[in-house]
ZAMARGU-4260 file (C-alpha; in steps of 0.2 Angstrom, whole numbers, plus 5000, padded with zeros to 4 digits):
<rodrens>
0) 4921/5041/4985 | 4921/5060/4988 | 4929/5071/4973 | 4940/5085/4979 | 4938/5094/4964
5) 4940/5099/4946 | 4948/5087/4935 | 4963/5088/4932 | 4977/5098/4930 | 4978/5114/4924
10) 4986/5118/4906 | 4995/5135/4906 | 5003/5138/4888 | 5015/5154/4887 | 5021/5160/4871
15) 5041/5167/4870 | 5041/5179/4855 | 5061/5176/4851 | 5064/5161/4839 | 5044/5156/4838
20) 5047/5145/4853 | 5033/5138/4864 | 5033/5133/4884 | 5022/5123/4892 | 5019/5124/4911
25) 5007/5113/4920 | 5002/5121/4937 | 4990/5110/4952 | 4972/5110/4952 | 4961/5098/4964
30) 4960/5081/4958 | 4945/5070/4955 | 4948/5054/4962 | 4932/5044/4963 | 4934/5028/4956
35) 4926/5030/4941 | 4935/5045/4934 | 4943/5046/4917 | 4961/5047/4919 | 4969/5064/4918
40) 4986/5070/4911 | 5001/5071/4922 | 4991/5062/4936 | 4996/5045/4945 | 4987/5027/4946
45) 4981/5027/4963 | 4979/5009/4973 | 4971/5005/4989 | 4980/4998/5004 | 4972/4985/5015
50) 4982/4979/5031 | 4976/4962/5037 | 4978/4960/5054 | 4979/4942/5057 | 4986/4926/5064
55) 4989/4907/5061 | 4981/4902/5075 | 4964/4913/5070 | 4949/4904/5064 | 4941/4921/5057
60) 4956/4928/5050 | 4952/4918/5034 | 4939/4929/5028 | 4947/4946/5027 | 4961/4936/5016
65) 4948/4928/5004 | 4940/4944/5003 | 4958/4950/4997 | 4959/4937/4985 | 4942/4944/4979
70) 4947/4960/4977 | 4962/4955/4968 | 4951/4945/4954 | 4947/4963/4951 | 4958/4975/4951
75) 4978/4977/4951 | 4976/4992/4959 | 4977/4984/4978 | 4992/4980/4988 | 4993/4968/5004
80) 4999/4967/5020 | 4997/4954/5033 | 5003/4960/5049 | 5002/4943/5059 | 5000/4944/5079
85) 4998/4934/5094 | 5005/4915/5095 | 5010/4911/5077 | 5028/4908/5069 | 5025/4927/5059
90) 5023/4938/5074 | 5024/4954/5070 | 5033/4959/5088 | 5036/4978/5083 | 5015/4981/5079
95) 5014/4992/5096 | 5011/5009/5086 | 4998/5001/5074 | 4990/4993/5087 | 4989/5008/5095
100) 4979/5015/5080 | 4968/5002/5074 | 4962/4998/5092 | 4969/5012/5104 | 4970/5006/5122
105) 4963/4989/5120 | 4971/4973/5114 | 4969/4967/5095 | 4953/4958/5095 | 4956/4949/5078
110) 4953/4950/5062 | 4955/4968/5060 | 4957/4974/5045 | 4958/4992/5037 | 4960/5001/5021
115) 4972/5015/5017 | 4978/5013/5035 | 4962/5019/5045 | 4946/5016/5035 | 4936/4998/5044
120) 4932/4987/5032 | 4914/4980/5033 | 4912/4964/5040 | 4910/4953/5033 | 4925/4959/5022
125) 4918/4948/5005 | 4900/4954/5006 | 4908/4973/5003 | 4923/4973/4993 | 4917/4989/4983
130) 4923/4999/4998 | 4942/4993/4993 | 4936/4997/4974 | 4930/5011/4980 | 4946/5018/4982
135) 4954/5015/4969 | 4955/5028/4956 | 4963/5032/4937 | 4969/5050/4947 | 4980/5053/4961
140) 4992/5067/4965 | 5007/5059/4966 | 5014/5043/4963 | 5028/5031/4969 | 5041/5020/4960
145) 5053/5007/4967 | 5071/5003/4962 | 5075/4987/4972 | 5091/4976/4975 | 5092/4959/4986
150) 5109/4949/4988 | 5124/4946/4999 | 5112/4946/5014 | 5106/4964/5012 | 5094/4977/5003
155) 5096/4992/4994 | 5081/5001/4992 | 5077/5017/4983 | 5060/5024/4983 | 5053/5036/4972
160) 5039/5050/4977 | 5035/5061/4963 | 5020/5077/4966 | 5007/5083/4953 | 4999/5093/4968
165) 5004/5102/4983 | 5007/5093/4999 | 5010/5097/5018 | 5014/5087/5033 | 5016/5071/5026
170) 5025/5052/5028 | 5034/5039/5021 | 5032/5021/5026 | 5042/5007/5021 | 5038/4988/5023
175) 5047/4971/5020 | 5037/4958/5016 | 5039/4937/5013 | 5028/4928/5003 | 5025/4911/4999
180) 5026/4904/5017 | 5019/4886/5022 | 5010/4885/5037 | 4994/4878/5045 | 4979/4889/5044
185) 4964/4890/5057 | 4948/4891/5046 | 4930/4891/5054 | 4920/4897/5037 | 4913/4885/5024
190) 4912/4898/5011 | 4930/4901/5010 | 4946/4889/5003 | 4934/4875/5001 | 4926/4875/5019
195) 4942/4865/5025 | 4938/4865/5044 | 4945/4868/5057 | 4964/4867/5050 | 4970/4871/5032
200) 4987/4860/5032 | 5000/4869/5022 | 4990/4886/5020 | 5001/4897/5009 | 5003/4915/5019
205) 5009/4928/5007 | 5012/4948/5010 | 5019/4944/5026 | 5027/4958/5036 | 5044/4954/5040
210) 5051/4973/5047 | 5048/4992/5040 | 5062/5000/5035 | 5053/5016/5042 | 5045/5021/5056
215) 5030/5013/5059 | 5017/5029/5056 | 5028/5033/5043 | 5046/5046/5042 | 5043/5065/5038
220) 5044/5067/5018 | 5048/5087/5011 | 5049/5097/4998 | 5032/5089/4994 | 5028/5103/4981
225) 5020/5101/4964 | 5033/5095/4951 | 5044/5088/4964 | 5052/5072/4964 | 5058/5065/4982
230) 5070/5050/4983 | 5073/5040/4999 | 5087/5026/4999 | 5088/5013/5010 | 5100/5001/5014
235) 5102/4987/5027 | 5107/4969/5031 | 5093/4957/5027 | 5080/4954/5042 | 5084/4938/5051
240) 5067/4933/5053 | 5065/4931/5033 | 5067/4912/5026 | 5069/4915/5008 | 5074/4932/5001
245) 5070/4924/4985 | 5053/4927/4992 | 5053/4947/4996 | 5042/4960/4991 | 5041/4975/4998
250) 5026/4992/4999 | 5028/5009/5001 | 5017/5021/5005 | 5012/5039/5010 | 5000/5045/5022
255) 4992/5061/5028 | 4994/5067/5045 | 4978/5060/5047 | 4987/5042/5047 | 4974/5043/5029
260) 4984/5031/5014 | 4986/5044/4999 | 4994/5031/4987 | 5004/5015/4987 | 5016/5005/4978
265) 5021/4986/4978 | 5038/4981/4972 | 5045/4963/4968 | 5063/4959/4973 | 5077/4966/4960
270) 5062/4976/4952 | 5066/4995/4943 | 5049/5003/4943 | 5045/5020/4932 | 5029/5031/4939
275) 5010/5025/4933 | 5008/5044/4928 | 4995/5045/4914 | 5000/5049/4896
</rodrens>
């Protein structure tokens, strides 16, 4: 993972004559964010996305999701998404603009799978799951916490974008997601969920995408200057396609105007996060 810079940031201390009183003033410097990296000061946690691009119905879709069960054994710093397509009961119907990203002008030819939005995962996914470690990192900057309510058939969702560095022309993105459902699974590997073939019967689908509470590509985000915290507040009527709320999650994100992932948070239902900024 490339370094885009100096560590850290930068500590300006200024000294006020009157009363023996001290200020101190943290101003943006580039950020090392390789993975291995000692945290810095003032920085966030930064997690890797990885959108799975999947379906029931699909035979080698099991490998990019044991791959992300793989990934999980090693790191809490990943979050999930299983954006479901084609002839399965977790159709994703609005996928149209991602598509249009992941595989412009031709249908999705699954599995797909991609991390921090546009960056192809190596198949076969489980042989190179250092390239979703690989972007993970002690230094980000900024970072994003999640205040989260559920009941009475709606959500109420604030989310939380604080900067340690300048920033330009960047997105939002929003998702709700459903986890723990039970359905059938097409399986054609042996080296994955016990080489059950051809059909894993009650196959738990978690991180399923229910609806984005943004656009798709993501809703413009400013005053996105060091120092800055930006708070966006959502609220709707629950999603009819979801079976349990009890069962929500949802993942924010933001993105470059490259489509690139900068950072990414995952929230659990009635969950009041704080920033993973470093001490």
């Amino acid at each position: 993972m490339k370094k885009s810079g100096f560590l850290g940031l930068l500590l300006i201390t200024l000294f006020f004559a009157s009363c023996s009183s001290t200020e101190m003033i943290y101003a943006p410097i580039a950020v090392d964010d390789s993975v291995d990296a000692p945290p810095v000061t003032g920085l966030f946690k930064k997690k890797v996305l990885i959108e799975d691009y999947t379906g029931t119905w699909c035979g080698n879709c099991t490998r990019v999701s044991y791959a992300i069960s793989k990934v999980e054994e090693q790191t809490d710093n990943v979050v999930a998404v299983a954006i479901h397509n084609g002839n399965d009961p977790y159709h994703y119907a609005a996928v149209g603009p991602l598509q249009e990203l992941v595989s412009p002008n031709h249908d999705l030819e699954l599995p797909v799978s991609r991390l921090n939005r546009i960056t192809m995962w190596t198949p076969f996914e489980n042989d190179h799951i250092e390239e979703a470690l690989n972007l993970t990192s002690n230094n980000c900057g900024l970072g994003l916490a999640i205040h989260s309510m559920t009941g009475d058939g709606s959500i109420s969702l604030d989310v939380k974008v604080k900067f340690a560095q300048n920033y330009d022309n960047l997105r939002l993105v929003v998702y709700v997601l459903e986890n723990h459902l039970i359905y059938r699974q097409y399986n054609y590997y042996t080296f994955c969920y016990g080489g059950v073939r051809p059909t894993i019967q009650n196959f738990e689908h978690n991180h399923v995408l229910r609806a984005a509470l943004t656009d798709l590509l993501g809703n413009t985000l400013t005053n996105t200057n060091f120092n800055q915290t930006v708070t966006t507040n959502f609220s709707v009527v629950l999603p009819s396609n979801i079976s349990n709320a009890d069962n929500i999650s949802y993942v924010a994100f933001v993105v470059d105007a490259n489509n690139n992932v900068i950072n990414v948070r995952s929230a659990e239902s009635n969950e009041d996060q704080t920033f993973e900024e470093n001490p």
